[in-house]
C-alpha positions in Angstrom: 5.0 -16.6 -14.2 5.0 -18.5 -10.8 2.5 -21.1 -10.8 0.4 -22.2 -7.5 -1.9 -25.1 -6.9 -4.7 -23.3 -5.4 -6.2 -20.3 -5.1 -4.7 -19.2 -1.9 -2.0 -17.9 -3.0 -0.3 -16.1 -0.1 0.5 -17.1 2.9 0.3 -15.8 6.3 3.6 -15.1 6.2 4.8 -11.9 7.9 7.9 -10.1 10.0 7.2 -8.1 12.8 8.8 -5.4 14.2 8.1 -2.9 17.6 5.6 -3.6 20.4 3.0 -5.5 20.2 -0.4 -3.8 18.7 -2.4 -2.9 21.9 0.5 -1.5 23.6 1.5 0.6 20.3 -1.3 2.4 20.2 -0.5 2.4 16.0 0.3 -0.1 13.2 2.0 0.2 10.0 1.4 -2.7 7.4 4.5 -2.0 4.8 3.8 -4.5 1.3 7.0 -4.6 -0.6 7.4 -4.4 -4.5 8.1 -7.5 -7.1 10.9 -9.3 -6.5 11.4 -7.4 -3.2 11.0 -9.2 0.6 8.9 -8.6 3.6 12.8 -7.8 5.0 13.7 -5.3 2.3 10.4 -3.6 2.7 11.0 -3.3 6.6 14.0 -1.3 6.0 11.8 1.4 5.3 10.7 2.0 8.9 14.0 3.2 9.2 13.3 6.4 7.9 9.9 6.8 8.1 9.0 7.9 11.8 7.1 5.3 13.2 9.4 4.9 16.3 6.8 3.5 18.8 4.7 1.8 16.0 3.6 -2.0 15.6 5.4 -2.8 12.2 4.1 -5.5 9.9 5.9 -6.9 6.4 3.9 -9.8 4.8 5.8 -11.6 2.1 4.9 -12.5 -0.9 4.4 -16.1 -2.3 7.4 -16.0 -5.4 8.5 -12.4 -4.4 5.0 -11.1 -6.4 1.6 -10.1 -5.4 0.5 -10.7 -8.9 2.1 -12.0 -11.9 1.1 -8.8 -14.4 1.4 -5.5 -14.9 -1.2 -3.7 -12.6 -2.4 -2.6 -15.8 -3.8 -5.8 -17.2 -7.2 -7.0 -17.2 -8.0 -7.9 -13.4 -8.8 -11.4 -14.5 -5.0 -11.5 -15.5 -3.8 -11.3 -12.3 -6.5 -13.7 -10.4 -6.3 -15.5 -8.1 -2.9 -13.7 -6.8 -4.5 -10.8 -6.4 -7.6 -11.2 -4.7 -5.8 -13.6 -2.1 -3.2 -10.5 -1.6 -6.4 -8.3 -1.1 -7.9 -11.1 1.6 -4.4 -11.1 3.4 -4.1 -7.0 3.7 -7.6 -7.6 5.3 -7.1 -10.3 7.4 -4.0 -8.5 9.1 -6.2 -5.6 9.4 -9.0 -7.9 11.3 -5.9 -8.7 13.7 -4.9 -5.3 14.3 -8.7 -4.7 15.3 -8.6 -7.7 17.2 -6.1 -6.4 19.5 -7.7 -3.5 20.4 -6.6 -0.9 17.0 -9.3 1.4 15.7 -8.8 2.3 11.8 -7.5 5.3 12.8 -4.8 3.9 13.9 -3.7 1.3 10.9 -1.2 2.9 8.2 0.0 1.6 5.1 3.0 2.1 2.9 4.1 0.3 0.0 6.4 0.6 -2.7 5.8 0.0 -6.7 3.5 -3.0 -6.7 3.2 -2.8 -2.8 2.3 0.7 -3.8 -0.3 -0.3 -6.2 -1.4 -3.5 -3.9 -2.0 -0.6 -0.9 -4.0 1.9 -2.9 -6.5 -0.6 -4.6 -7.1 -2.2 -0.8 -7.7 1.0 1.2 -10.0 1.9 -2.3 -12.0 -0.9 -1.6 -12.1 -0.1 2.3 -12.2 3.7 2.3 -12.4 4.6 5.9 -10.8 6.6 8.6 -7.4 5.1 8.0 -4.6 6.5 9.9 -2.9 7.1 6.6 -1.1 6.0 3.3 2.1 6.6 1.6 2.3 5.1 -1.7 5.8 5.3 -3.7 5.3 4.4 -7.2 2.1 3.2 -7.4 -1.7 3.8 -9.0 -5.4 1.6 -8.7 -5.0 -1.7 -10.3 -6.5 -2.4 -13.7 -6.7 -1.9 -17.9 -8.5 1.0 -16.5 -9.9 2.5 -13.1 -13.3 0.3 -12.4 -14.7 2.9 -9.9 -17.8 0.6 -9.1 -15.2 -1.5 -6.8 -14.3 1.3 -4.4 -16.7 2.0 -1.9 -16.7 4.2 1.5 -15.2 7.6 2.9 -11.9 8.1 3.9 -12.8 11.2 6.2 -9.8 13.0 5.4 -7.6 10.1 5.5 -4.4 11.5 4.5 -2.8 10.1 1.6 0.9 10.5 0.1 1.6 9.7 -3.5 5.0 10.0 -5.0 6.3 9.1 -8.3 8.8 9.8 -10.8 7.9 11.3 -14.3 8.9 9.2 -16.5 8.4 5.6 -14.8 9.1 2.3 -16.3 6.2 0.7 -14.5 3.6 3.5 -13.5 1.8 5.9 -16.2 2.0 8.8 -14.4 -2.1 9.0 -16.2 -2.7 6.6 -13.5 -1.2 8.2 -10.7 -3.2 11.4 -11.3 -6.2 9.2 -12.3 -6.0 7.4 -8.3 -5.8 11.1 -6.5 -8.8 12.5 -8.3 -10.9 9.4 -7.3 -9.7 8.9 -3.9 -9.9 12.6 -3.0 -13.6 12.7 -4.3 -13.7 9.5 -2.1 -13.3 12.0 1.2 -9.1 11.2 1.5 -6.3 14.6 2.0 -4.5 13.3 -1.0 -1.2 15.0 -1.8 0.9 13.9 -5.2 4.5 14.6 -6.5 5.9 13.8 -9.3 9.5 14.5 -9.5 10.9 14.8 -13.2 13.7 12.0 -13.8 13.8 10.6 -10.4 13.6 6.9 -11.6 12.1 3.9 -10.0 13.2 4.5 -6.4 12.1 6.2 -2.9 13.5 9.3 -2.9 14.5 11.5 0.6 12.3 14.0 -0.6 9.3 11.4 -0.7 10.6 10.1 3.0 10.8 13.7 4.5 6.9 14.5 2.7 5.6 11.3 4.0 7.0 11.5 7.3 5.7 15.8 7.4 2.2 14.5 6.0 1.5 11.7 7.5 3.5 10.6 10.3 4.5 13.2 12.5 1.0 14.5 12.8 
């Protein structure tokens, strides 16, 4: 389990990719999975269409946004996981600050950036310009619905998964679409018999038909 000195945990520490924010016109924060890179997760704008977009990839302190299963009990995974949280938000509050709406702010994150990305946009449902999460459910032992506050407004939302999955009940995955579509969000889930712990094409070409050619 990594160890840190203090409770922030993670760093500013990201890798940017496209024009810069105001002259994009749309941002897409891509959170990678445990023992993944802010690099590796970058790949990924190569096949989702974002061509034009302001792409950012924060790293992780250790390679992890929290040391536990995002099933433990939250307390578990504290501090990591609240400073994660506070970084997701303070890259938002940059994107605003150079001139981005909401509206214009995607997300996409992979297994425990999958997870990391749900449970944030939960906690700031709003008119996001939309989420693709690959592998990944609301953090917690179980869903704590008194956390998540807001509207989405028809944010939409992509969920993909694999049935089984080493890492992700899929319980949980239906779990997070029933609560984020009764919190206002288009939600669309797949689960894909045997797929395994990976990004499929067919996710990438659902994602990119959903959510990023609109």
């Amino acid at each position: 389990m990594p160890i840190f000195g203090n409770q922030d945990v993670h760093k500013k520490e990201v890798i940017a990719r496209g024009p810069e924010p105001a002259a994009a016109g749309k941002a897409i924060i891509l959170l990678h999975g445990r023992g993944a890179s802010a690099r590796d997760i970058l790949t990924l704008g190569n096949y989702l269409d974002v061509e034009g977009y302001t792409l950012w990839a924060p790293e992780a302190t250790n390679h992890t946004w929290y040391p536990y299963s995002f099933l433990a009990l939250p307390e578990q995974n504290e501090p990591w996981l609240t400073s994660a949280l506070d970084l997701i938000a303070e890259l938002v509050g940059d994107l605003n600050a150079a001139g981005l709406e909401s509206n214009q702010i995607y997300f996409a994150g992979f297994s425990q950036g999958a997870c990391l990305t749900l449970e944030f946009v939960a906690r700031n449902a709003r008119h996001w310009g939309g989420i693709a999460a690959f592998t990944g459910g609301l953090i917690g032992d179980r869903i704590y619905q008194e956390r998540y506050k807001g509207h989405f407004a028809s944010t939409p939302i992509y969920i993909g998964t694999s049935d089984p999955d080493p890492h992700v009940p899929v319980s949980r995955v239906y779990e997070t679409a029933h609560l984020l579509r009764k919190m206002g969000a288009d939600v669309t889930q797949e689960i894909f018999p045997g797929l395994g712990h990976t990004i499929s094409d067919k996710e990438i070409e659902r994602a990119n038909t959903l959510i990023f050619r609109t």
